[in-house]
ZADREN-688603 format. One line per 10 residues: number of its first residue (from 1); their letters; for each residue x negated, y, z of N, C-alpha, C. Coordinates in nm, 4 decimals, always signed. Last residue first. Layout:
<nodes>
NUM> A> X:Y:Z:X:Y:Z:X:Y:Z | ...
</nodes>
This chain:
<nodes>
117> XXXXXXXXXX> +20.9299:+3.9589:-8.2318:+20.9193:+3.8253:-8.2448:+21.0457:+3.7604:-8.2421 | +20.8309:+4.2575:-8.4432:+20.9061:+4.1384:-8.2830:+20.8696:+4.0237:-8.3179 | +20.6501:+4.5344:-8.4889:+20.6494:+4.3683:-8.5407:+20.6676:+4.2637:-8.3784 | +20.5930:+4.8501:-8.6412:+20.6703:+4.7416:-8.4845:+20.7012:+4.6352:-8.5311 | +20.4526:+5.0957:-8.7399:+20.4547:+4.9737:-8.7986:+20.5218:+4.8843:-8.5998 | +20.4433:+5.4410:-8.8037:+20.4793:+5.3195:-8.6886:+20.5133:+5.2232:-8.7545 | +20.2154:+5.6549:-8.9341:+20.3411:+5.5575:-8.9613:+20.3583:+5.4475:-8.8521 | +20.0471:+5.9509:-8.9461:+20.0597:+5.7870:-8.8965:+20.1633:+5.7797:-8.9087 | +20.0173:+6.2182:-8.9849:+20.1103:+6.1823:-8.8349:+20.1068:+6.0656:-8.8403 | +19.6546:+6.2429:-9.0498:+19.7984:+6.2786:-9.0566:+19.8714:+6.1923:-8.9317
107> XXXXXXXXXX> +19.3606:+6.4049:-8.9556:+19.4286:+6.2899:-8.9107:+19.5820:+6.3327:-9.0116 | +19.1305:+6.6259:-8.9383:+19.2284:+6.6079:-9.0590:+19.3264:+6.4569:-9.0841 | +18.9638:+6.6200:-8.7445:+19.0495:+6.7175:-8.7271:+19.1923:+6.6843:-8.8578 | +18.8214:+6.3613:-8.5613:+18.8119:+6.3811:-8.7261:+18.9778:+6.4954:-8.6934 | +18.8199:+6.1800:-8.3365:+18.7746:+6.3708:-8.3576:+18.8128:+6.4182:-8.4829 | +18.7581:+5.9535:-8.3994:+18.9000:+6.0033:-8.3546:+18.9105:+6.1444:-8.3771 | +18.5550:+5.9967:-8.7242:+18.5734:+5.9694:-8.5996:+18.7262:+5.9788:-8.5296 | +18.5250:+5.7954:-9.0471:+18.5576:+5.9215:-8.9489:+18.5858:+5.8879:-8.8171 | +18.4841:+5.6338:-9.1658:+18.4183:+5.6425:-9.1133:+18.4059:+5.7151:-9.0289 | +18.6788:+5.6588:-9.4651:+18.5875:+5.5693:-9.4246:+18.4853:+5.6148:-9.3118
97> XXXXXXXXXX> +18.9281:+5.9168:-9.4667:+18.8238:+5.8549:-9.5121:+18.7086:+5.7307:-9.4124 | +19.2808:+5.7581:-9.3442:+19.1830:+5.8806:-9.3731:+19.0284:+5.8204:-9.4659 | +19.6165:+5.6831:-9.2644:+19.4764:+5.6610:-9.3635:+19.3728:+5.8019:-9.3510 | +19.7563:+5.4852:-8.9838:+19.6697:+5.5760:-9.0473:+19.6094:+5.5745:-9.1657 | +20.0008:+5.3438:-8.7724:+19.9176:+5.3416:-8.8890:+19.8309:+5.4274:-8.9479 | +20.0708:+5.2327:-8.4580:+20.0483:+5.3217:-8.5582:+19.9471:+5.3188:-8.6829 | +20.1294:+4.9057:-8.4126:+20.0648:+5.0159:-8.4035:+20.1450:+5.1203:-8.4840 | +20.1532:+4.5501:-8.4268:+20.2016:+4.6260:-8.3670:+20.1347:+4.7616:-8.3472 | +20.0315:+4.3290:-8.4525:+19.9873:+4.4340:-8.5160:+20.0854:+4.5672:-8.5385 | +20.0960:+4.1378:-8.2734:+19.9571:+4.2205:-8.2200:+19.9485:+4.3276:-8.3638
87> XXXXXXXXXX> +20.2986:+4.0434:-8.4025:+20.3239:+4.1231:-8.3348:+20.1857:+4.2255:-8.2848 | +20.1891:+3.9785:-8.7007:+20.1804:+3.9990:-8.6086:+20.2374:+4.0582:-8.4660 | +20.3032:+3.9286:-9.0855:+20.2871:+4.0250:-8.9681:+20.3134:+3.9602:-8.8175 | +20.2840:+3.8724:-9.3709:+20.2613:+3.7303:-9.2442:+20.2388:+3.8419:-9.0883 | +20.1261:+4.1256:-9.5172:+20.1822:+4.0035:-9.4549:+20.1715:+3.9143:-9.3539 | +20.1132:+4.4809:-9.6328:+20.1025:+4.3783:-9.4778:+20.1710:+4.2524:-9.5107 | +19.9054:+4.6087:-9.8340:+20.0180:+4.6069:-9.8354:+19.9794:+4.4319:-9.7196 | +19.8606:+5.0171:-9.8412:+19.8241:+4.8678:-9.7621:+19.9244:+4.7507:-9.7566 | +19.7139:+5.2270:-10.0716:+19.7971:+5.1508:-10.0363:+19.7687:+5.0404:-9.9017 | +19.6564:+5.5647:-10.1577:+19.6057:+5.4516:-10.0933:+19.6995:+5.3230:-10.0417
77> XXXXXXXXXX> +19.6878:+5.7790:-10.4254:+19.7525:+5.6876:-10.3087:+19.6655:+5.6359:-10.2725 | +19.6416:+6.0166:-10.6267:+19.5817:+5.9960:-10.4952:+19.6712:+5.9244:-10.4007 | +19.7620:+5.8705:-10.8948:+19.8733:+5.9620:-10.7318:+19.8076:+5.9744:-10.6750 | +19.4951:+5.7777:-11.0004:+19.6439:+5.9021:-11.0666:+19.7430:+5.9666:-10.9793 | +19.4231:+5.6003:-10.8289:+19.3270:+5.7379:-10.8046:+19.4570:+5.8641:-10.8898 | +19.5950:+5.3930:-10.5756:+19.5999:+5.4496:-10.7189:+19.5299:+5.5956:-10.7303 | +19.4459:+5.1464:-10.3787:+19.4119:+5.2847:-10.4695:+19.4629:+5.2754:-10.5616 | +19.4636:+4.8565:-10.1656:+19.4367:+4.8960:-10.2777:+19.4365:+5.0545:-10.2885 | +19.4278:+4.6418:-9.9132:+19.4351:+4.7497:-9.9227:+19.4007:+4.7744:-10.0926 | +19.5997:+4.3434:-9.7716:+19.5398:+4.4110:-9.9045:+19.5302:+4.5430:-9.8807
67> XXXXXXXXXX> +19.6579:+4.1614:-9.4722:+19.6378:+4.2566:-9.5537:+19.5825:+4.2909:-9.6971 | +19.5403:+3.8312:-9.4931:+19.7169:+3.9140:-9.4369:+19.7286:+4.0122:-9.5072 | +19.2799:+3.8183:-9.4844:+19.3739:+3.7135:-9.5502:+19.5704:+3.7408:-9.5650 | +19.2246:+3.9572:-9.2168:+19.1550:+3.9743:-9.3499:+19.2600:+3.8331:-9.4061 | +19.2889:+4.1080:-8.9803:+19.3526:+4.1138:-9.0707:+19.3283:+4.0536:-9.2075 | +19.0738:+4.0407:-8.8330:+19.2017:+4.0518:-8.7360:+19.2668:+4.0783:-8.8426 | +18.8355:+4.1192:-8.9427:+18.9170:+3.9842:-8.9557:+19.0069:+3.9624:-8.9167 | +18.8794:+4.4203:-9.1762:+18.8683:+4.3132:-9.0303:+18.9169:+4.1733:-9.0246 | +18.7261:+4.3733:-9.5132:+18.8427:+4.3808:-9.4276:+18.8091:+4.3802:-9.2762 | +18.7198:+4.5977:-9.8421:+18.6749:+4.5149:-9.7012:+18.7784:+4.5328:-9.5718
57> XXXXXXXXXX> +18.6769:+4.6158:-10.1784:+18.7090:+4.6500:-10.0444:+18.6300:+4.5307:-9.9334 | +18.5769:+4.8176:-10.4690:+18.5358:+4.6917:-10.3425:+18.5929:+4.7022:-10.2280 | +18.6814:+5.0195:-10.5969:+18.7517:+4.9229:-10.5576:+18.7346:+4.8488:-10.5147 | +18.4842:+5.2166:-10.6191:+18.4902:+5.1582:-10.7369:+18.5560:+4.9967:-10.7319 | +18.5220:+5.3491:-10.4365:+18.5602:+5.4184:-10.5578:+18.5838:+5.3439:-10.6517 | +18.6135:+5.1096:-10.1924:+18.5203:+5.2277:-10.2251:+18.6247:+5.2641:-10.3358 | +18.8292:+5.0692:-9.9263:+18.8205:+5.0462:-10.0592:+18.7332:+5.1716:-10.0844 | +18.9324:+4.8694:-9.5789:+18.9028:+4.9784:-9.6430:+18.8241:+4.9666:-9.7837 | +19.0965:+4.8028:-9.2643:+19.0132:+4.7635:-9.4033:+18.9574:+4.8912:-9.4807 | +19.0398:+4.8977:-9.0073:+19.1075:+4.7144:-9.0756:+19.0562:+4.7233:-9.1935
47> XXXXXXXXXX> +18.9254:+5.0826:-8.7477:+18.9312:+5.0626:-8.8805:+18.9668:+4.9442:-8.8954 | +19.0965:+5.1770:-8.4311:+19.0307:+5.1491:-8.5169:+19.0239:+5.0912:-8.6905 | +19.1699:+5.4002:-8.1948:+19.1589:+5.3699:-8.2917:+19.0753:+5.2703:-8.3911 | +19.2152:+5.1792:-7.8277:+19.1415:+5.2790:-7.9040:+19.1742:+5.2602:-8.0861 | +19.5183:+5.1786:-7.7156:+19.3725:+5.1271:-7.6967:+19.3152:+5.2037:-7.8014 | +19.7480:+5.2247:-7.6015:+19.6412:+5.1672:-7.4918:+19.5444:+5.1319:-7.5292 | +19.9155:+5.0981:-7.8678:+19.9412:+5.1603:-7.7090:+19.8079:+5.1203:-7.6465 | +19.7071:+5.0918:-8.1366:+19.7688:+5.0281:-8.0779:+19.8313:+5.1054:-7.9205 | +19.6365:+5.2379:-8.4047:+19.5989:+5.2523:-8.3135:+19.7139:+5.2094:-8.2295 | +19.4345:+5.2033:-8.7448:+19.5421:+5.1750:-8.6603:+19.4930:+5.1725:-8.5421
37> XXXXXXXXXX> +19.3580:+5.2587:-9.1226:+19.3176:+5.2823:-8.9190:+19.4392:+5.2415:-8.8589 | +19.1993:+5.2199:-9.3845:+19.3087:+5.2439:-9.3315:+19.2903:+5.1834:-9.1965 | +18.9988:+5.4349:-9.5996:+18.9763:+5.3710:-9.4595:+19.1620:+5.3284:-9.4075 | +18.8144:+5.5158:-9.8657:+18.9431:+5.5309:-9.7923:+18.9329:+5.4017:-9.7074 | +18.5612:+5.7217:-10.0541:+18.5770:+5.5977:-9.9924:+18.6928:+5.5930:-9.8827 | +18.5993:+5.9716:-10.2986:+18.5847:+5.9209:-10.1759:+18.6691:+5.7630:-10.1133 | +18.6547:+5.9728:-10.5444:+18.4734:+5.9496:-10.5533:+18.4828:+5.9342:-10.3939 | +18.9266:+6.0430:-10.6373:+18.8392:+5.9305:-10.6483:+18.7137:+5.9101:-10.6529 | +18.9750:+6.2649:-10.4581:+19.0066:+6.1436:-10.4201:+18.9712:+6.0472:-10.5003 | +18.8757:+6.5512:-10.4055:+18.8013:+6.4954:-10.4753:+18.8712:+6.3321:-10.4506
27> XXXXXXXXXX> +19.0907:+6.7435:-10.1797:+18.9457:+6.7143:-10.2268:+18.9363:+6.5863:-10.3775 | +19.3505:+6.7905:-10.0808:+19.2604:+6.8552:-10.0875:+19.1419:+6.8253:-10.1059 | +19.5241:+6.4404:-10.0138:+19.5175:+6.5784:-10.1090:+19.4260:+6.6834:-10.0158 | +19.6916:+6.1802:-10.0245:+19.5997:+6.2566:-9.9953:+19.5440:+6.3543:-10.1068 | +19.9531:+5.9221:-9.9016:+19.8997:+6.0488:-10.0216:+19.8116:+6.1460:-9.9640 | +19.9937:+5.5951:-9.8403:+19.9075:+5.7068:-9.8286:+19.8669:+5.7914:-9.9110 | +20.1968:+5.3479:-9.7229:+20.1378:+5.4062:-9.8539:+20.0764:+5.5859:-9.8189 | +20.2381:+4.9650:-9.6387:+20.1946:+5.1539:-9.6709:+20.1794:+5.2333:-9.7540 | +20.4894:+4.7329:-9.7114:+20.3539:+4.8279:-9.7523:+20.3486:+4.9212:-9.7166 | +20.5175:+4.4525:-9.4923:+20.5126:+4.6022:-9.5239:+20.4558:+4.6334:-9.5939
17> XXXXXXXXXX> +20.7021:+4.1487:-9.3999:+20.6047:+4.1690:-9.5046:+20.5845:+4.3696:-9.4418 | +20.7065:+3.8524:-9.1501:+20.7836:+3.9530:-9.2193:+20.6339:+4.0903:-9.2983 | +20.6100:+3.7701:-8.8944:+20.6127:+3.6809:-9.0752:+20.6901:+3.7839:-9.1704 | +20.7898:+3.8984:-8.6864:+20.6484:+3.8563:-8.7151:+20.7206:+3.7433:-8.8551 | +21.0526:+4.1753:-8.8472:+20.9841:+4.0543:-8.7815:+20.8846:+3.9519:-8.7990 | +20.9697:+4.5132:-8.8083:+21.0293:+4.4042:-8.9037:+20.9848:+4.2244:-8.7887 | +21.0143:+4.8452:-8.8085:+21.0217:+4.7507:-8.7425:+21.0870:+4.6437:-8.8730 | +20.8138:+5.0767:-9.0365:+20.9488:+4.9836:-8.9600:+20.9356:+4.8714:-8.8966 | +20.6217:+5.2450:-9.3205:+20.6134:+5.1702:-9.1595:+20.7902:+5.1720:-9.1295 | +20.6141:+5.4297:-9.4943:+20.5822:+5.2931:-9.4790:+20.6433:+5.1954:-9.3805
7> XXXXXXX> +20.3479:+5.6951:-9.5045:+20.4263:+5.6541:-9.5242:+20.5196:+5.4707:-9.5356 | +20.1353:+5.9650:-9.4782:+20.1404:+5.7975:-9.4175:+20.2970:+5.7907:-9.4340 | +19.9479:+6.1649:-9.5696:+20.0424:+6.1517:-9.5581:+20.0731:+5.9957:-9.5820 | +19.6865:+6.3955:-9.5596:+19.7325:+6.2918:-9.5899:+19.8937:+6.2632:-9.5423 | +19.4555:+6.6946:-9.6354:+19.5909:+6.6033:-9.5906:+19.6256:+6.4965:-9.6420 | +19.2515:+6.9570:-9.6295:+19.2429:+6.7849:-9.6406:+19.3825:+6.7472:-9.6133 | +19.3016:+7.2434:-9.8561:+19.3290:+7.1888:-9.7235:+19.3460:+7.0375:-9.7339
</nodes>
């Protein structure tokens, strides 16, 4: 059975730091490509960054110089680790695989990330 598990998230203040952290289990976790997602009040899910197998990542620019996403393949983790935080980055958090839809049935419960000012 696919699962993940999002861990991480608190209210902190803009310039203020987080890491995520994401355990996943039922398949094959180091040959699949990991996606970390966020979904704001009111608007649609979407992808920020994300790390192949063989640790290339990539970012949004709405995050790229702020965020790191990394992988430990020995814990199936996925990591994200947040600086210099936003209030606009204000969401729920997610990890799943690279590309999946909202539909994607194997979502976990996300982590609330809240960034004041």
């Amino acid at each position: 059975q696919v699962q993940f598990v999002e861990s991480g998230g608190g209210l902190v203040q803009a310039g203020g730091s987080l890491r995520l952290s994401c355990v996943a289990s039922g398949f094959i976790f180091r040959v699949v490509t990991f996606g970390w997602y966020r979904q704001a009040p009111g608007k649609q899910r979407e992808m920020i960054a994300s790390i192949r197998s063989d640790g290339i990542t990539n970012s949004a620019d709405s995050v790229k110089g702020r965020f790191t996403i990394s992988r430990d393949n020995a814990k199936n983790t996925v990591y994200l680790q947040m600086n210099s935080l936003k209030p606009e980055d204000t969401a729920v958090y997610f990890c799943a695989p690279k590309g999946v839809s909202a539909g994607y049935t194997s979502w976990g419960q996300g982590t609330q990330v809240t960034v004041s000012t």
